[in-house]
KEKOL-572718 format. One line per field, with one value per residue: residue number from 1; x, y, z of N, C-alpha, C, O in turn. Coordinates in steps of 0.1 Angstrom, whole numbers, plus 5000, padded with zeros to 4 digits. Layout:
N
nr <- NUM:... .
nu <- X:... .
nv <- Y:... .
nw <- Z:... .
cau <- X:... .
cav <- Y:... .
caw <- Z:... .
cu <- X:... .
cv <- Y:... .
cw <- Z:... .
ou <- X:... .
ov <- Y:... .
ow <- Z:... .
//
This chain:
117
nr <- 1:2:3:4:5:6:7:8:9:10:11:12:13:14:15:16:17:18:19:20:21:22:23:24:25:26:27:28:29:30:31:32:33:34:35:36:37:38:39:40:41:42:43:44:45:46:47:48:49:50:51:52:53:54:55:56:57:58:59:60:61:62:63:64:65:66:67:68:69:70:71:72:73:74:75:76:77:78:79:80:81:82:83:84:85:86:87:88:89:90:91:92:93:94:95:96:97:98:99:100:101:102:103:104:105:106:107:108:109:110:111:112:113:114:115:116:117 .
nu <- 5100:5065:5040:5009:4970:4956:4933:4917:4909:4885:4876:4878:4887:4907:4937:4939:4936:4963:4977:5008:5009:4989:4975:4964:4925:4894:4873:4863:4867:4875:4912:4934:4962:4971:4961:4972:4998:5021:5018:5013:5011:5021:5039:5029:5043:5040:5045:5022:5008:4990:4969:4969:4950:4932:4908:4913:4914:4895:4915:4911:4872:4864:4873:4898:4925:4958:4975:5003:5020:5023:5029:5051:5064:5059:5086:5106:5088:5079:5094:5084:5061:5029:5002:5004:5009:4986:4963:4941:4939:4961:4966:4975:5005:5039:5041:5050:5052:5062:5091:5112:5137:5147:5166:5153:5124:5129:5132:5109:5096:5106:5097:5071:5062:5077:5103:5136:5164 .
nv <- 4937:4939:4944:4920:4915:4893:4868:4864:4893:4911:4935:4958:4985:4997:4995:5010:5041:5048:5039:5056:5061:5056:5028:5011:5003:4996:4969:4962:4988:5008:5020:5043:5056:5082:5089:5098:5107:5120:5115:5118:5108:5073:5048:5016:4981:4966:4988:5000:5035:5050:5072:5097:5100:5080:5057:5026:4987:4969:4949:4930:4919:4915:4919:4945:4955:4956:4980:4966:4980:5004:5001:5005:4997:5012:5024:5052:5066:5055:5033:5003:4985:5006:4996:4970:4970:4979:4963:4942:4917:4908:4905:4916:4906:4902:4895:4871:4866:4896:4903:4927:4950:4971:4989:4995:4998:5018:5040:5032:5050:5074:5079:5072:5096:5120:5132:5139:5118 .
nw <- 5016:5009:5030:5034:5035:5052:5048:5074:5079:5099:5091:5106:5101:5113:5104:5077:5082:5094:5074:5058:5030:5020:5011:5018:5013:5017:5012:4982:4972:4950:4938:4938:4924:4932:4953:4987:4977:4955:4936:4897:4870:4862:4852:4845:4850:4826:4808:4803:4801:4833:4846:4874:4890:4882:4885:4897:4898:4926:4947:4966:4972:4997:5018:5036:5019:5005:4982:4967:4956:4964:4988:5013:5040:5058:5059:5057:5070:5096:5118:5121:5101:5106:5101:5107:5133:5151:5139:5153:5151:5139:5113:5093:5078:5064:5030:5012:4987:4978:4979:4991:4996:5023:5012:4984:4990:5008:4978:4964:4985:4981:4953:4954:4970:4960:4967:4978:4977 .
cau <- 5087:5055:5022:4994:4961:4949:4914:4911:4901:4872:4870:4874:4897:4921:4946:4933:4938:4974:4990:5011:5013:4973:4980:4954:4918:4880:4870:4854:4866:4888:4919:4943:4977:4975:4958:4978:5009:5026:5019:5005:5009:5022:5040:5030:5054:5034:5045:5009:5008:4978:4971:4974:4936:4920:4907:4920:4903:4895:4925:4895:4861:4854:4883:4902:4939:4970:4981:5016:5031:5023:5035:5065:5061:5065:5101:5105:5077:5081:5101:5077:5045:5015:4991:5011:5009:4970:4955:4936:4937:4970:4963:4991:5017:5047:5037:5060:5054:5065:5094:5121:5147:5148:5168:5141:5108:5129:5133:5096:5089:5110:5090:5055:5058:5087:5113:5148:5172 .
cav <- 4931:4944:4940:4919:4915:4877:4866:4871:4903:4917:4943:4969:4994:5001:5001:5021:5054:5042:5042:5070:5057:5056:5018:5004:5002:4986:4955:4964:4999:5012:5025:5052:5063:5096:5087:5100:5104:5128:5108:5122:5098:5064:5037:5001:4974:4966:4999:5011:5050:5053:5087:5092:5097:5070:5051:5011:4974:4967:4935:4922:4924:4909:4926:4955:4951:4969:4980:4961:4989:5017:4997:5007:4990:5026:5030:5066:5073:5045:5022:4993:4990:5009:4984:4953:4976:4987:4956:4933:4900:4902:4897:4926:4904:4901:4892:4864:4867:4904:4904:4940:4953:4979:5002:4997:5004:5036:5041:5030:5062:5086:5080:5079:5114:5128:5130:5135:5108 .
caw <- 5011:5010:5037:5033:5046:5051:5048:5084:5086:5103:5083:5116:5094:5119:5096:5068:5085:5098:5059:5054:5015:5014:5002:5023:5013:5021:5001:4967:4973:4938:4943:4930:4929:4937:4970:4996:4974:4946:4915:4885:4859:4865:4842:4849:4849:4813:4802:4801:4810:4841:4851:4891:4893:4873:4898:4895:4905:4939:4951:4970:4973:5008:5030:5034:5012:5003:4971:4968:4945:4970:5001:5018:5048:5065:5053:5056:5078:5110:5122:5120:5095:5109:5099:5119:5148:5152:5135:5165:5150:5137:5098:5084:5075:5054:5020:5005:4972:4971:4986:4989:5005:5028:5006:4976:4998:5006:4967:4963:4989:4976:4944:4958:4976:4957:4978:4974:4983 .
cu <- 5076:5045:5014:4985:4951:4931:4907:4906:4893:4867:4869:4880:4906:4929:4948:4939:4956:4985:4991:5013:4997:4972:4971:4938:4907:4881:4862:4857:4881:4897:4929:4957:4978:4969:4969:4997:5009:5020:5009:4997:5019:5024:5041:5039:5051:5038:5038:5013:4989:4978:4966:4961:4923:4921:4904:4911:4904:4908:4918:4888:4852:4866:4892:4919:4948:4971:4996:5024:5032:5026:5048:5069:5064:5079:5098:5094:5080:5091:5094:5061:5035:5005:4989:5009:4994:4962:4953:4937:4952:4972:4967:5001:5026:5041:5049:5059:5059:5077:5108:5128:5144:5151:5157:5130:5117:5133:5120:5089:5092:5098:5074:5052:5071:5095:5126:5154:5181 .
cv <- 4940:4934:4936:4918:4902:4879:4867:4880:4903:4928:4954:4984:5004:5005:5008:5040:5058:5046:5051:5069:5062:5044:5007:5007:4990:4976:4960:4978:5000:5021:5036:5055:5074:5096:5092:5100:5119:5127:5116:5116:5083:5052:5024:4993:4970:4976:5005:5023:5050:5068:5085:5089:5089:5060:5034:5000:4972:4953:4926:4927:4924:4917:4936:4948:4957:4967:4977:4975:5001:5013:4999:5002:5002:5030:5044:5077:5063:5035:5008:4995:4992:5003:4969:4957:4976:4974:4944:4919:4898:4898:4908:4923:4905:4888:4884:4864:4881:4910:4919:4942:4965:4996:5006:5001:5022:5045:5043:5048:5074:5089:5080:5098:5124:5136:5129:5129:5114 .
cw <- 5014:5020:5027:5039:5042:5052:5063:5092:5089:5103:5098:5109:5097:5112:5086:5067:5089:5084:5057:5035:5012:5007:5006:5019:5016:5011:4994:4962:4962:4945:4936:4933:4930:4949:4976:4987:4962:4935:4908:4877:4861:4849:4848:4845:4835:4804:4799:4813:4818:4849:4865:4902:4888:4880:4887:4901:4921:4936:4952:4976:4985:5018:5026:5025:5011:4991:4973:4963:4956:4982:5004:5034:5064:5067:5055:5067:5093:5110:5120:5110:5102:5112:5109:5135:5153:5153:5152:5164:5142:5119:5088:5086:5062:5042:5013:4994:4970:4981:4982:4999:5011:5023:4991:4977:5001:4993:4963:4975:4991:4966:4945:4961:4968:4961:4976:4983:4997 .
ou <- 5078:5042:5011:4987:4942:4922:4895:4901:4886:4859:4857:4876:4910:4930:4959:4943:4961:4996:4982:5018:4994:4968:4971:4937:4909:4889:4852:4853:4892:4893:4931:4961:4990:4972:4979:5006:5000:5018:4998:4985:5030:5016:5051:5046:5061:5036:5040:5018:4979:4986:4959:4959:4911:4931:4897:4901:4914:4909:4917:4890:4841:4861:4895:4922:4947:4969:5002:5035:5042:5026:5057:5080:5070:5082:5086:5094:5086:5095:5102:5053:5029:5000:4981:5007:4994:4956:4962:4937:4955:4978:4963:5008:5022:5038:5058:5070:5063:5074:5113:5126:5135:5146:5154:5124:5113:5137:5117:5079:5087:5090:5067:5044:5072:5095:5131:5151:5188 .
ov <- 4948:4922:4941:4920:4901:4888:4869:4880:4894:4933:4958:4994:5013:5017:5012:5047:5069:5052:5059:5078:5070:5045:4996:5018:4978:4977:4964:4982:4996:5027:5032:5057:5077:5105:5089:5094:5128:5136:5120:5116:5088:5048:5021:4997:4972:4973:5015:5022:5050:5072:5075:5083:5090:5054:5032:5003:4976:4947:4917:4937:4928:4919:4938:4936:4967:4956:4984:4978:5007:5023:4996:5006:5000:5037:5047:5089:5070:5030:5001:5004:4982:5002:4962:4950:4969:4972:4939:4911:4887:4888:4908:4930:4909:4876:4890:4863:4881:4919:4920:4937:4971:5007:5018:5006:5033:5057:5054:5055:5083:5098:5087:5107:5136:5148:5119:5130:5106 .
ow <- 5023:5019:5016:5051:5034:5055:5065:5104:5085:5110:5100:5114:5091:5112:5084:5058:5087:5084:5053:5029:5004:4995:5000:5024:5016:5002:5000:4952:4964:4954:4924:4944:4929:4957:4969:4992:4962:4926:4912:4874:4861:4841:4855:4836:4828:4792:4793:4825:4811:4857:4868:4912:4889:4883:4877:4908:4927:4925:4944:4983:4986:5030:5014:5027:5017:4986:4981:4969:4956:4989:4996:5038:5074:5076:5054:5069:5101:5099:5115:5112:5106:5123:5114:5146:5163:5163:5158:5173:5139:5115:5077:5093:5052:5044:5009:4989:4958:4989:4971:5010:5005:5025:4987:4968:4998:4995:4958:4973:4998:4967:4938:4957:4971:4957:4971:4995:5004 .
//
């Protein structure tokens, strides 16, 4: 499954700097897939083609968030998510609506950084 970040942030941005994906951002702040990643060009689940620098909608506009698609919950990089670790109040949890397996987030971060299996 992928991290989220409840409404109780306080916005300190601990974990921001923490994502080896780049999958974390401020509230209102657009986001891109080539952040901290490989990507070029990118096909959405839509089948729309988004190029890796055309910067995307903020999540939300009042706290920091994660991009779900670019979450790997530090598969490949840590043992435990980053974000869950650092954060003070506790408010980078597991996201039930987006829920993955272990060997898919390390699928999802092969294909972020381009990575062979």
């Amino acid at each position: 499954m992928a991290i989220m970040i409840t409404d109780e942030c306080i916005n300190c941005g601990a974990c921001e700097p923490e994502c080896p994906n780049t999958a974390i951002y401020e509230g209102g702040a657009q986001w891109r897939w080539a952040d901290g990643t490989k990507l070029k060009d990118v096909e959405t689940a839509d089948g729309k083609q988004v190029g890796g620098t055309d910067p995307q909608r903020p999540v939300s506009n009042e706290y920091y968030y994660i991009v779900t698609d670019k979450c790997t919950e530090c598969v490949g990089f840590h043992e435990e998510p980053q974000c869950a670790a650092v954060c003070p109040v506790d408010c980078c949890v597991d996201d039930p609506d987006h829920r993955e397996t272990r060997e898919r987030l390390a699928q999802k971060q092969q294909w972020l950084h381009k990575t062979a299996a």
